[in-house]
N, C-alpha and C positions, 0 to 999 in steps of 0.2 A: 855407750852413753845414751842419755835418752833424746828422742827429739825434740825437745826444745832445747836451743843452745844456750840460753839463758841458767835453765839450771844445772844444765853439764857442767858450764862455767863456774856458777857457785859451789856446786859442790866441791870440784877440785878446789878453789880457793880456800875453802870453809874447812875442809881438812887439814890444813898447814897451820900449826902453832900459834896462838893467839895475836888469830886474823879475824876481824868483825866486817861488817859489810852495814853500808848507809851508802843516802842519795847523795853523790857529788855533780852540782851542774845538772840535776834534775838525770841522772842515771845512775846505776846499782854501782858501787865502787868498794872495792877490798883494799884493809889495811892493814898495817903490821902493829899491834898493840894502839889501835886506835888511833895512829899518828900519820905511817904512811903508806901512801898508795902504791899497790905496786901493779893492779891492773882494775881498769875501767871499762866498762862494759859501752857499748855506742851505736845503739838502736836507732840508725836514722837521724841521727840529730846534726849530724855536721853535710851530709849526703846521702845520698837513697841506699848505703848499703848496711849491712848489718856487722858487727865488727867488735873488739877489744883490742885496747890497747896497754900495753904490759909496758915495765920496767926490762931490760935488757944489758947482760954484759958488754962491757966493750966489743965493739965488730960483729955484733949477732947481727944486727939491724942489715948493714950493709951485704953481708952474708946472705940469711933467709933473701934481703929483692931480686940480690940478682941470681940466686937460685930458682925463685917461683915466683914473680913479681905479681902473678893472678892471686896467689893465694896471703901474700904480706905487701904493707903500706909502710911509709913513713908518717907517722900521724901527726896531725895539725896540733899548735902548742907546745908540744912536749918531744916531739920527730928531733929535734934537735940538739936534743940532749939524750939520743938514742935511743928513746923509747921505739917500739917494736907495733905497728899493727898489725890483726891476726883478723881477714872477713872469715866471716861463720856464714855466709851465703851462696857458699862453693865448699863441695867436698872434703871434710880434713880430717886429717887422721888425729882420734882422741888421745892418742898414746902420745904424739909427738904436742899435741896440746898442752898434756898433764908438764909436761915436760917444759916446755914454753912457760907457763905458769910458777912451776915451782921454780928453776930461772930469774922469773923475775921475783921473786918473795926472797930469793939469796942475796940479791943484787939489792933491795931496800931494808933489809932484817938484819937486826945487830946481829954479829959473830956467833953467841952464844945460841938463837934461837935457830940459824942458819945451819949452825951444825946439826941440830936437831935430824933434820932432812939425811945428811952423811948414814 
C-alpha cells in the first residue's frame, strides 16, 4: 500500500461494489449504495491519533482489543454498537486491513451485494 493511509484506505473501500465516498462530520466516509456507512476515516478529529473506524461482525470488536489493544479502539458514538477502531499511526499490516474493511461492507451491504465478495 502506499504511504499515505488515507488512500490505501480509499482504495480498498472504492473497490467493493457500489461503495461512493463523501464528507460525513467533515471526514472521508464510505458507503454501501450511497446509504451506509460502513467505515470512517478519523484524522484527528476526536484525539491526536490518526484512525478509521469500520462496521464489525458480532465479537470482532471485543476480539481485535484484547488481542492488540495498541493497534484497535472502541470508537466514540458508534463503539457500542460494535463498530471497530483501526489507528493507522502504528504499524499494520495491509492484508489484514483489506480484510477488516471488506468485513465491515459484509456486515452493512444487503445479501446480494455481500455475496459479491464470496
Amino acid at each position: 500500500m502506499a504511504d499515505d493511509p488515507l488512500e490505501s484506505l480509499r482504495r480498498l473501500c472504492l473497490a467493493l461494489p457500489e461503495t461512493t465516498e463523501r464528507l460525513s462530520h467533515g471526514e472521508p466516509a464510505w458507503f454501501v449504495r450511497d446509504r451506509r456507512t460502513f467505515v470512517s476515516y478519523a484524522d484527528h478529529h476526536h484525539d491526536d491519533r490518526l484512525a478509521f473506524w469500520c462496521a464489525a461482525p458480532p465479537g470482532v470488536q471485543e476480539s481485535l482489543l484484547a488481542e492488540a489493544p495498541g493497534r484497535f479502539f472502541r470508537p466514540p458514538y458508534v463503539g457500542h454498537r460494535g463498530w471497530l477502531g483501526v489507528y493507522l499511526d502504528v504499524p499494520q499490516d495491509w492484508a489484514e486491513i483489506a480484510e477488516i474493511v471488506a468485513d465491515a461492507y459484509r456486515t452493512v451491504a444487503p445479501r446480494r451485494l455481500a455475496a459479491l465478495l464470496e
